[in-house]
C-alpha positions in Angstrom: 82.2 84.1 101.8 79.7 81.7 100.2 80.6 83.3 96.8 83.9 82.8 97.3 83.7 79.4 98.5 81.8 78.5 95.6 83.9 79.9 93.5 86.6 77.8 94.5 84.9 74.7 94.5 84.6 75.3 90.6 87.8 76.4 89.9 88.8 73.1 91.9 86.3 71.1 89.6 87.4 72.9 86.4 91.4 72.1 87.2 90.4 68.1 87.8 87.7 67.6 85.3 91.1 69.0 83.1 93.6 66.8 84.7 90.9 63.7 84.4 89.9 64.3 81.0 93.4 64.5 80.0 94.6 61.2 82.1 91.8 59.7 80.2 92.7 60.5 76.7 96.2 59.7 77.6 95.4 56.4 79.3 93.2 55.6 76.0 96.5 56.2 73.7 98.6 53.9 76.3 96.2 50.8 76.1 96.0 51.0 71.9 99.6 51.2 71.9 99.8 48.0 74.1 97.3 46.2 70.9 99.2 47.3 67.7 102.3 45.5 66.9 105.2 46.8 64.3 107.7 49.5 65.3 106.0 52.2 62.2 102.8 51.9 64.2 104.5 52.5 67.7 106.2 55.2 66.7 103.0 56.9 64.9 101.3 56.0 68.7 104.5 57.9 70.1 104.4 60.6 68.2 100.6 61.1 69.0 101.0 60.2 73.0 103.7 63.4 72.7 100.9 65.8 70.9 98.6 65.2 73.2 100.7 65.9 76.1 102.1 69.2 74.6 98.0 70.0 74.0 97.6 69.1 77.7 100.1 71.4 79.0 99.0 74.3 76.9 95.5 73.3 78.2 96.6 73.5 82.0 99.2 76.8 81.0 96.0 78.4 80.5 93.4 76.9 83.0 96.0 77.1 85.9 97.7 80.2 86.9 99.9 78.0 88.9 101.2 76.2 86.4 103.6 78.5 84.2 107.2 78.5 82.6 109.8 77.5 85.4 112.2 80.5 84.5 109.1 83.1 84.7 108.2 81.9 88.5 108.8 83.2 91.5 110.9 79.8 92.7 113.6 80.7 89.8 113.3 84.7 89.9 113.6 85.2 94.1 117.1 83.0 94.0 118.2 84.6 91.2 117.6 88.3 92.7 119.5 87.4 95.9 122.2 86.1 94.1 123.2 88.7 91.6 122.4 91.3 94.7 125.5 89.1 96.4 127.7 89.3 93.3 127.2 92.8 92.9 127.6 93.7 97.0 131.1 92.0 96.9 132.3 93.5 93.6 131.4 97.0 95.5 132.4 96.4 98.8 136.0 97.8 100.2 138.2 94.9 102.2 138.7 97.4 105.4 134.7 96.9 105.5 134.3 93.4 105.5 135.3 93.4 109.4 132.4 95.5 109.9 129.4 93.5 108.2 128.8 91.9 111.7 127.8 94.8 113.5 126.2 96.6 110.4 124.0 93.4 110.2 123.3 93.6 113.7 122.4 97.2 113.9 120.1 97.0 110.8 118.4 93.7 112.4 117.5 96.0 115.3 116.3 98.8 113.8 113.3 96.5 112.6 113.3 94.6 115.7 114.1 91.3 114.4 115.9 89.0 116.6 118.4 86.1 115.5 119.7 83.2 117.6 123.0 83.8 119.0 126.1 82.9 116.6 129.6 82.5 117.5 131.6 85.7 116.7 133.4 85.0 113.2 136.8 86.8 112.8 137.1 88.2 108.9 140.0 88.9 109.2 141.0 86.3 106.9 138.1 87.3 104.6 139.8 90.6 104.7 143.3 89.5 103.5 141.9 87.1 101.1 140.4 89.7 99.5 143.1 91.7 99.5 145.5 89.3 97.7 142.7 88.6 95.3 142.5 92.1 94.2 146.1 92.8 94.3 146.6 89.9 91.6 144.2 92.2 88.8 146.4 94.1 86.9 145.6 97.8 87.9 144.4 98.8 84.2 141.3 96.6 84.4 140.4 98.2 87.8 137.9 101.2 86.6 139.7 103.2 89.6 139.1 106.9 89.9 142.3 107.5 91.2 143.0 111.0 89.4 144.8 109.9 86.4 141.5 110.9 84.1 142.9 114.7 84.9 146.1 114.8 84.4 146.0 116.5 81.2 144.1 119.4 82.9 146.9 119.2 85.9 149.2 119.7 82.7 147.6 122.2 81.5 146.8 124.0 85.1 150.6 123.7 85.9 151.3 125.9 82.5 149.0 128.8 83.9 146.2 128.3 81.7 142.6 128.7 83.0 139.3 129.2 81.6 139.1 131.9 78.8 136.4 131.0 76.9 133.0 129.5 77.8 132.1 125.8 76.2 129.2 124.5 75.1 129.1 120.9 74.4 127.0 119.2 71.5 126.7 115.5 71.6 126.0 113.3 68.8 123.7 110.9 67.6 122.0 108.7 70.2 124.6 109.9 72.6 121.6 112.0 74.6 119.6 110.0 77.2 116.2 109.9 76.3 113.1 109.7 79.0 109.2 109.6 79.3 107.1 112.2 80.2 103.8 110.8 78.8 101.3 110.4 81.6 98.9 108.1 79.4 97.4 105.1 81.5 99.9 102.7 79.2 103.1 104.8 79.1 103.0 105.8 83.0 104.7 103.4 84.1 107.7 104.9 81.9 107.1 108.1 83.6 110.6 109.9 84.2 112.2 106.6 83.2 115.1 106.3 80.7 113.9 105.2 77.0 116.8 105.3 75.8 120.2 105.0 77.6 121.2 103.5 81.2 120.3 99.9 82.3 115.7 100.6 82.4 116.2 100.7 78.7 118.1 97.4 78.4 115.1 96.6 80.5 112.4 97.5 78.3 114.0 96.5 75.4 114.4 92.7 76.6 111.0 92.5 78.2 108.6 94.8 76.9 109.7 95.4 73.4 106.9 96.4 71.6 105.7 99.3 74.3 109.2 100.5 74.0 109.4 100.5 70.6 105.9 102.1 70.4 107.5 104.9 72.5 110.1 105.9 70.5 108.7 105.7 67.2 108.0 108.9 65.5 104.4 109.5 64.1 105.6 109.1 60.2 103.7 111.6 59.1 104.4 114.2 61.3 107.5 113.3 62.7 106.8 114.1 65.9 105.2 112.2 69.1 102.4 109.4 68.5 99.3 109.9 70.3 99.8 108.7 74.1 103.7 108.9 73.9 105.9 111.7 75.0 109.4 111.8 75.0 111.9 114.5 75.6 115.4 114.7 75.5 117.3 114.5 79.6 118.9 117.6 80.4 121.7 118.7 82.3 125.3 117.9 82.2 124.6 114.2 82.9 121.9 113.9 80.1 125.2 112.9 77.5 127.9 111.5 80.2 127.5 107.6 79.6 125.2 105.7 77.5 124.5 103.4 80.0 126.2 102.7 83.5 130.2 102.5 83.5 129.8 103.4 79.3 130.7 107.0 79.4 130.9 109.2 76.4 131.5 112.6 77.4 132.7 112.3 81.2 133.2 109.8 83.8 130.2 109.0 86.4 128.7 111.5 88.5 130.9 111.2 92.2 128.0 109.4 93.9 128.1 106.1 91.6 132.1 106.5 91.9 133.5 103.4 93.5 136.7 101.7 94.5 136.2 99.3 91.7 134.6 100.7 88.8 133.8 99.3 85.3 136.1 101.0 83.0 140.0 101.9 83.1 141.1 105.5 83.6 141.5 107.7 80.7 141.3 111.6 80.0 137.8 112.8 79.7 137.0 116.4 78.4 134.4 117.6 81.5 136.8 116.3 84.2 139.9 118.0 82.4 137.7 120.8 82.0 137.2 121.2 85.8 140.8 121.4 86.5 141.0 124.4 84.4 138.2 126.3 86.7 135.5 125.0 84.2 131.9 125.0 85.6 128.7 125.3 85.5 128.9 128.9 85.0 130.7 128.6 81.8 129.8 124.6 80.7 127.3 124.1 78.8 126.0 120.4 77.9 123.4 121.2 74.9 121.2 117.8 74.5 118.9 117.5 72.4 116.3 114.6 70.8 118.0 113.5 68.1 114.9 111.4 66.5 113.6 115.0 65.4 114.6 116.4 62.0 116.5 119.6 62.8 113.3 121.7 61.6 111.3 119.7 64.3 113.8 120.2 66.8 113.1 123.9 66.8 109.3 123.9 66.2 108.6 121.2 69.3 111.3 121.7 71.6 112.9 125.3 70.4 116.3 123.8 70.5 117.9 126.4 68.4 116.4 129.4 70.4 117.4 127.6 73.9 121.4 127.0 72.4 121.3 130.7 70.7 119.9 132.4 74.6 122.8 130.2 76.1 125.5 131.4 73.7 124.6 135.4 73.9 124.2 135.0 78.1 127.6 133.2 78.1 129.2 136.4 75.9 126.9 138.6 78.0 128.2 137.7 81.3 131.7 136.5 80.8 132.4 139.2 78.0 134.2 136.8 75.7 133.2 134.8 72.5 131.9 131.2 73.0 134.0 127.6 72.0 131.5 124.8 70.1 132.5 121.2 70.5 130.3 119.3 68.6 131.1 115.3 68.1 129.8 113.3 65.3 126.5 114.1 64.3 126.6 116.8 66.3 128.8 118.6 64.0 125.8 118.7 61.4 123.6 119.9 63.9 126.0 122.9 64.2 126.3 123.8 60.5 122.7 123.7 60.6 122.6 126.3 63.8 124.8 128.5 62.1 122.0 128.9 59.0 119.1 128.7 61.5 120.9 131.5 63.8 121.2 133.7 60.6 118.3 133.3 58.7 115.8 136.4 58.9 112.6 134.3 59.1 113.9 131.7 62.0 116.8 133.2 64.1 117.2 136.3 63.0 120.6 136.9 64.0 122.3 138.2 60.8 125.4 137.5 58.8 127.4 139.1 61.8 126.4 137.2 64.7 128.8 133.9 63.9 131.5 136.2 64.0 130.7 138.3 66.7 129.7 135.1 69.8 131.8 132.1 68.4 135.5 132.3 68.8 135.8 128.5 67.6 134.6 125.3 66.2 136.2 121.9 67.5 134.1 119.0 65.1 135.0 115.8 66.7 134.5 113.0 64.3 132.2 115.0 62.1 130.0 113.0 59.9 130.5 116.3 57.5 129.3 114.2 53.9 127.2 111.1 55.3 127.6 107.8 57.0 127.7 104.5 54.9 125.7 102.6 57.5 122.9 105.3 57.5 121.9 103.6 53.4 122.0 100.2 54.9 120.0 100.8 58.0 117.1 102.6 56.2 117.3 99.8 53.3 117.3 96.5 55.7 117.6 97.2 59.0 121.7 96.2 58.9 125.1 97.3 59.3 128.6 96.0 60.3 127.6 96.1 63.6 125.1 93.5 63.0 126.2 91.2 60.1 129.7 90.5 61.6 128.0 88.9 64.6 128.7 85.3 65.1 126.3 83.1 64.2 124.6 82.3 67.5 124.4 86.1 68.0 122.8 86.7 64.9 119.9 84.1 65.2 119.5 85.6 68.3 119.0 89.1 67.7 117.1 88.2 64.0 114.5 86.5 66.5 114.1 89.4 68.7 114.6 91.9 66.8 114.7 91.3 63.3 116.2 93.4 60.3 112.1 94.6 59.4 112.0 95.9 62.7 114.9 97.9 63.1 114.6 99.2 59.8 111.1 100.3 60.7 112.3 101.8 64.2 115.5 103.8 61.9 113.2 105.0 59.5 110.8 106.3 62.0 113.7 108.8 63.5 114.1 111.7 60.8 117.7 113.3 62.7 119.2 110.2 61.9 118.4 110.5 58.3 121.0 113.7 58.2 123.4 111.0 57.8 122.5 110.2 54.4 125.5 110.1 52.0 125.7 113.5 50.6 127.7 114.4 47.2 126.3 111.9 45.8 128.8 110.6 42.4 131.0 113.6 42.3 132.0 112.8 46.0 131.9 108.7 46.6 132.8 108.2 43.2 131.2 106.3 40.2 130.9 102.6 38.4 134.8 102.3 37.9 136.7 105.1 40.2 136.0 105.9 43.9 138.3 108.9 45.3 139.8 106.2 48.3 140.0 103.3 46.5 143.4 101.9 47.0 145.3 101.4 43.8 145.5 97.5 43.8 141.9 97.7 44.1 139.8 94.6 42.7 136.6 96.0 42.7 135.5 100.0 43.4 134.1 101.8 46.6 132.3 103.5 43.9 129.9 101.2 43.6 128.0 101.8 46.9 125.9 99.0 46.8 126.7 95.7 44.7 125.3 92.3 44.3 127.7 89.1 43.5 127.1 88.0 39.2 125.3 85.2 39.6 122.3 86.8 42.0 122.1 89.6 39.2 121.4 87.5 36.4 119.4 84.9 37.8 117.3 86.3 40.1 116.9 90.1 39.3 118.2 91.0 35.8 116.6 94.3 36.5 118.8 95.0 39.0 122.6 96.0 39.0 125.2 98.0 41.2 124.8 101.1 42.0 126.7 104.1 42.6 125.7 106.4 45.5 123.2 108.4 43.4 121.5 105.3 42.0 121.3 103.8 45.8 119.8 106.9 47.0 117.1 106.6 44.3 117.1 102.9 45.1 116.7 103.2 48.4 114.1 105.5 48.7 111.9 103.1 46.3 111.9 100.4 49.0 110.7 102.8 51.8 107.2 103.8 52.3 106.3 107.2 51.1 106.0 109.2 54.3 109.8 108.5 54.7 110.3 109.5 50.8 108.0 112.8 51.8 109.9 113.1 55.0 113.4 113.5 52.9 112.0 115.6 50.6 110.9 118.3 53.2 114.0 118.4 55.7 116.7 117.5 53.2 119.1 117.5 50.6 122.1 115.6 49.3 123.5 116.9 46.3 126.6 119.3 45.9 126.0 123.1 44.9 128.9 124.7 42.5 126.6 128.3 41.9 127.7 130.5 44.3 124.9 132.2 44.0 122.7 129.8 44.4 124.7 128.9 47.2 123.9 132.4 49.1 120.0 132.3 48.1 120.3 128.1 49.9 121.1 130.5 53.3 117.3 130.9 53.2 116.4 127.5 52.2 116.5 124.9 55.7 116.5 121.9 53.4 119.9 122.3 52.2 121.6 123.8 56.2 122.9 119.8 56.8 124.7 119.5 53.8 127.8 121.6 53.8 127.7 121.2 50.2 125.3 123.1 49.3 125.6 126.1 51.9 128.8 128.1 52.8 130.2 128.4 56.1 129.3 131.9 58.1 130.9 135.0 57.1 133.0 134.8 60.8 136.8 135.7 59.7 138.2 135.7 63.3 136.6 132.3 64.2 138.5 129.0 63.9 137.5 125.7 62.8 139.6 122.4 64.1 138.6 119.1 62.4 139.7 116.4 64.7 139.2 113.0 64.3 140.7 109.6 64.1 142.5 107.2 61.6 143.4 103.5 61.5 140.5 101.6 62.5 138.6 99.3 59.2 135.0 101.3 58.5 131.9 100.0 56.1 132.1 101.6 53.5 130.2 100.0 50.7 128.4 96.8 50.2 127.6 93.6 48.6 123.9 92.9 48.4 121.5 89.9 48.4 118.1 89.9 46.8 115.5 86.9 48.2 111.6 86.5 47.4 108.9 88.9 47.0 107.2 90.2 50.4 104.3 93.1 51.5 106.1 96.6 51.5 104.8 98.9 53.7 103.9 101.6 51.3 101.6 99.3 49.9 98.5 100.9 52.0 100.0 104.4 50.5 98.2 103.8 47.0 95.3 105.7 45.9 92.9 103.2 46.4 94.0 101.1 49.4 92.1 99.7 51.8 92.0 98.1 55.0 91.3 93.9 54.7 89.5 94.7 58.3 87.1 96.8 57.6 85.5 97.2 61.4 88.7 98.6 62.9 91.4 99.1 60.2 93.9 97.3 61.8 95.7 95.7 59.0 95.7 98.4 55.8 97.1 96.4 52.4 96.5 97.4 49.0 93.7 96.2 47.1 94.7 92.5 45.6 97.2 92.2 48.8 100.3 91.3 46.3 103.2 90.9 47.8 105.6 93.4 45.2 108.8 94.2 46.7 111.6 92.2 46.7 113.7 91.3 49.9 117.3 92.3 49.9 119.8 92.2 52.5 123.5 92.7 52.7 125.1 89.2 51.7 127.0 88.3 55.1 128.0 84.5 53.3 130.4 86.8 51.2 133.9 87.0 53.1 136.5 87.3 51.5 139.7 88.5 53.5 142.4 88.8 50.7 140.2 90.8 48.6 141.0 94.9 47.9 139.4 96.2 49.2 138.8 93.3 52.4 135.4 92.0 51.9 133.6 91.1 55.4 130.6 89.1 56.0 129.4 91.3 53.0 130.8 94.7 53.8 133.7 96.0 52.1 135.8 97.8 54.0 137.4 100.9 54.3 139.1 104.2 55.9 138.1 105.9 58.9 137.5 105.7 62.5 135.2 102.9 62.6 132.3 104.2 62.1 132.5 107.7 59.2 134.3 107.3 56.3 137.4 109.0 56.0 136.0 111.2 53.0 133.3 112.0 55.4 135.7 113.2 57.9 138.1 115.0 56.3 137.3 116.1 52.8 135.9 118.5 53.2 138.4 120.3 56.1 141.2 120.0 53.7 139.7 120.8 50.0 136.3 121.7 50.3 136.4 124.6 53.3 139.7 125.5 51.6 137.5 127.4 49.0 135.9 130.2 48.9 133.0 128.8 47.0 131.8 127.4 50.2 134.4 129.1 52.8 133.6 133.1 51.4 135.3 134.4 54.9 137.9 132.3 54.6 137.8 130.9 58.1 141.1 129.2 59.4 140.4 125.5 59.1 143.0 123.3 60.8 142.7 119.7 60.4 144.4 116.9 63.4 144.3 113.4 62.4 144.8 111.4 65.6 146.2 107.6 64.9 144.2 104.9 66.2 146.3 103.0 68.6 144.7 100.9 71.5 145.8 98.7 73.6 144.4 95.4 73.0 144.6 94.2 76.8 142.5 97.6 78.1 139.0 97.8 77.2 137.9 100.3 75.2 141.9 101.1 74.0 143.0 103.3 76.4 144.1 106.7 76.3 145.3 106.7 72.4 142.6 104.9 71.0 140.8 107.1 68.0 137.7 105.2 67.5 134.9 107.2 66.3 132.8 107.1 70.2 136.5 106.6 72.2 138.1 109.4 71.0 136.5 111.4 73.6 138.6 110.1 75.8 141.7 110.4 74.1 144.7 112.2 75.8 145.5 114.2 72.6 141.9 115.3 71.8 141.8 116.5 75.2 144.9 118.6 75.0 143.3 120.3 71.3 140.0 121.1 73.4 141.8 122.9 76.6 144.0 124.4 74.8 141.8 126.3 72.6 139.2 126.8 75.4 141.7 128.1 77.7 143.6 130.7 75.0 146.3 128.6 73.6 144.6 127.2 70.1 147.5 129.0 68.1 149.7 125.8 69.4 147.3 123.5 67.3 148.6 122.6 64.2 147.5 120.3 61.0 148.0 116.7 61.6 147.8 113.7 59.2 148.4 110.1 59.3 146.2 109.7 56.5 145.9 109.9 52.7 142.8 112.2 52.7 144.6 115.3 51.2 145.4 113.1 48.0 141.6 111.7 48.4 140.2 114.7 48.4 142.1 116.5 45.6 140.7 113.1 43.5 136.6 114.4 44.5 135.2 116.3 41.8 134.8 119.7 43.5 134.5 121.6 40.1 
């Protein structure tokens, strides 16, 4: 007690002698000021008295555990708590309840054995119609209600007589997985089963423990797998893939026990719920998630992904007797072409040439990103993309402060899955200096030229530098990231297009080239069918103008042969020997709008086809030109494309039920009609759709 006492006493002392010394100084400033006269010398006293009172404040931020930010204290935080717990019990709560909260309160007060004075009894009655004609008044749209309207395509389909034929498996796309901890290192623990990616503990993490989070999720760069101390797997189950975070559903609408009332998102048609009607189930739905930071070759070797989805496809034909349906969305699509190699291959699946044909009855690619994403060069180059250069400018300072275009290009380069989106085809596909297959004929400048910079930053700043078609930006890219991503490329894929058809068999055994259906063919499956569904109408990036700045560190400058580290006792910061800063900045050039422009020029994106997120060549080329062929096609499986017009409705969020956007089109009414009515027997009635001009496009890509 003595101890403690004393201690006390000197913490006391240490906190005045603090506060004194500081009066002091200040009181020393205040009676100079009173001595000097003119206004330049008052203000230089002013600006001094101000210094030392930001010095003092550090001083006692540090001395004082007392004395911290307001926002960070328990006086702001406690308030705060109860009132968003308020706003969130009356958004939830029904009206024929609110007559009830008096007793509830009272029953849960003696359970504890807490006693109140006596109140008056309050009649909420009132509160009760009040309510009432309050949410009466919000048009029923913007209600989130799960009143049954989200299955009336599979009542549709139900009233026809169609059931369940054959068994589904599900394969979401990029980032569409949730993604949780199972590392049970003293500094990841308390992550332990906790969401790293996806629902609300990510948002989280990401605001106020960035750097552990992103320390998490980074891939080792040289192995491409987990960093020492993390662990990360991929959720599993049905729910691993329904929403991104809470009320933001991709697949499916929230499990039952988070269903309320009032939810967060109108109704519309979503696949697992139409599914259902149809007597769909766990015995014969299958949600295949997987971590899609992994290069496909690492999603086999750590996690057996392919084995896991090939067991699940022969015990569905096992047990139900009939051929499995694939719907794969976005990325997922790729992951799927890959399976089909994998599944094959003598040295990895071991399947043969006839096990396609003989388990998969059909392929439904949602908004396959068949021949690359646009955004995926720009996010490996600097961190950007539409997404976050058409921000306004508040939002931009904002996010460049926490999370800043070096960052995020670090954290995308660190993920190999997602570099399966690179552009693939390269010149013969997204065309050259002066022709690009989509370029509308008024055109003032070419999609060919994938990335760009305006005249004047070329000559002045960079002479060396010009634009670049997509096989020069791939080249250029790669020079301004660090080798273990250039290595990582090398090893997992490749981008170019194959015309040898027999080079094109012996690629079957090659893994590097199974993401690219360029350069391998589709199974040898005759009876199976392949729907390419996706959407139309909605303005995608698809090339950009660039801005070059001044000369910073790279971060394959510790890659030379004879780097070092400038600390030499714990290697913490590794730089190359003179420490010169040799690459160039660049960044897309979001000053550069211009609206009347052809094509439309955006905060430096020029835009394009598609569904808001993959190009339309990258959709549908190669579903009506390229699978058409046998060079890549040698079965000649039935390929049947359904372009599906993006309509929303401006005053619903999200669109509604005919929106087509690239993530939204899962809950479209029409895609959902294509998916029951092949996995229910009734495919034949699904025919080829366009809205578009891709057939013309695509006759325009150099194939030959």
């Amino acid at each position: 007690m003595t101890g403690m006492n004393v201690g006390k006493s000197t913490m006391t002392r240490r906190r005045k002698s603090s506060r004194v010394g500081s009066d002091s100084a200040v009181d020393g400033l205040k009676a100079k000021s009173r001595d000097v006269d003119g206004d330049g010398e008052l203000h230089a006293i002013k600006d001094e008295l101000k210094k030392e009172a930001k010095e003092v404040k550090e001083k006692l931020r540090k001395e004082d555990p007392k004395y911290r930010n307001f926002f960070t204290s328990r006086r702001f935080l406690f308030p705060l708590g109860i009132f968003v717990g308020l706003l969130l019990g009356f958004i939830f709560i029904k009206p024929v309840d609110i007559p009830d909260i008096p007793a509830s309160l009272a029953v849960l007060l003696s359970e504890y054995d807490i006693s109140l004075p006596e109140f008056p009894q309050l009649d909420l009655s009132r509160v009760e119609t009040e309510w009432r004609r309050l949410t009466s008044n919000i048009p029923e749209i913007w209600k989130l209600n799960n009143d049954g309207r989200e299955f009336q395509v599979g009542d549709q389909m139900a009233a026809r007589g169609l059931s369940a034929m054959y068994p589904v498996v599900l394969i979401p796309g990029v980032i569409s997985t949730g993604l949780e901890s199972w590392s049970t290192s003293p500094e990841y623990r308390t992550f332990f089963r906790q969401k790293m990616w996806g629902g609300f503990h990510m948002v989280q993490q990401v605001t106020f423990n960035k750097d552990k989070w992103m320390a998490a999720l980074m891939l080792d760069p040289v192995t491409g797998l987990d960093p020492a101390g993390a662990k990360v797997r991929a959720a599993e189950g049905i729910d691993a893939a329904s929403s991104f975070i809470h009320g933001y559903w991709i697949w499916f609408g929230l499990p039952s026990s988070w269903k309320t009332r009032s939810s967060l998102l109108p109704c519309r048609s979503k696949i697992v719920e139409n599914l259902a009607v149809v007597n769909y189930d766990t015995n014969n739905l299958y949600l295949a998630p997987y971590d899609w930071r992994l290069s496909y070759y690492n999603l086999e070797e750590r996690d057996g992904y392919f084995s896991k989805l090939k067991a699940m496809i022969e015990g569905f034909k096992k047990r139900q007797g009939r051929k499995v349906v694939l719907t794969a969305h976005s990325m997922g699509s790729t992951v799927l072409l890959y399976f089909f190699k994998w599944v094959e291959s003598p040295h990895h699946g071991g399947g043969g040439s006839e096990w396609v044909e003989n388990h998969v009855e059909a392929v439904i690619s949602v908004a396959g990103t068949h021949l690359g994403v646009a955004k995926a060069m720009a996010a490996f180059l600097s961190g950007e993309m539409k997404d976050t250069v058409q921000m306004n400018p508040a939002a931009t300072y904002v996010l460049e402060r926490f999370f800043s275009r070096k960052e995020r290009g670090k954290l995308f380069r660190s993920w190999p899955g997602s570099a399966s989106m690179w552009v693939k085809g390269g010149n013969a596909v997204w065309g050259n200096g002066t022709f690009a297959p989509d370029d509308a004929e008024n055109a003032s400048h070419t999609h060919g030229e994938l990335i760009a910079f305006r005249h004047a930053l070329a000559t002045t700043q960079d002479l060396e530098v010009g634009n670049m078609t997509a096989d020069q930006a791939g080249t250029w890219v790669l020079e301004h990231t660090p080798t273990t991503f250039q290595k990582m490329m090398a090893t997992n894929y490749s981008n170019g297009i194959e015309r040898d058809e027999e080079q094109l068999a012996r690629n079957n055994l090659d893994h590097r080239k199974w993401t690219n259906p360029l350069e391998v063919q589709l199974p040898y499956a005759p009876s199976m069918k392949y729907y390419c569904v996706y959407g139309h109408g909605k303005e995608t990036e698809r090339s950009y103008w660039y801005a070059r700045g001044e000369f910073e560190h790279d971060e394959s400058s510790p890659d030379g042969s004879n780097a070092m580290c400038s600390n030499a006792s714990d290697c913490l910061t590794p730089r190359a020997p003179l420490d010169l800063p040799l690459m160039r900045r660049s960044w897309i050039d979001a000053e550069y709008t211009d609206e009347a422009a052809q094509p439309k020029i955006r905060n430096g994106v020029k835009m394009g086809e598609g569904d808001g997120t993959v190009s339309l060549l990258s959709l549908g080329a190669m579903c009506v030109e390229g699978w058409k062929r046998k060079r890549w096609n040698p079965a000649g499986i039935k390929v049947v494309t359904v372009e599906l017009p993006h309509r929303p409705i401006p005053s619903i969020p999200r669109g509604g039920a005919n929106t087509s956007d690239h993530v939204d089109i899962l809950g479209s009414t029409a895609l959902n009609e294509i998916i029951l009515k092949v996995a229910t027997g009734a495919g034949a009635e699904v025919e080829d759709q366009f809205v578009s001009n891709i057939r013309e496009y695509a006759r325009r890509v150099q194939w030959d």
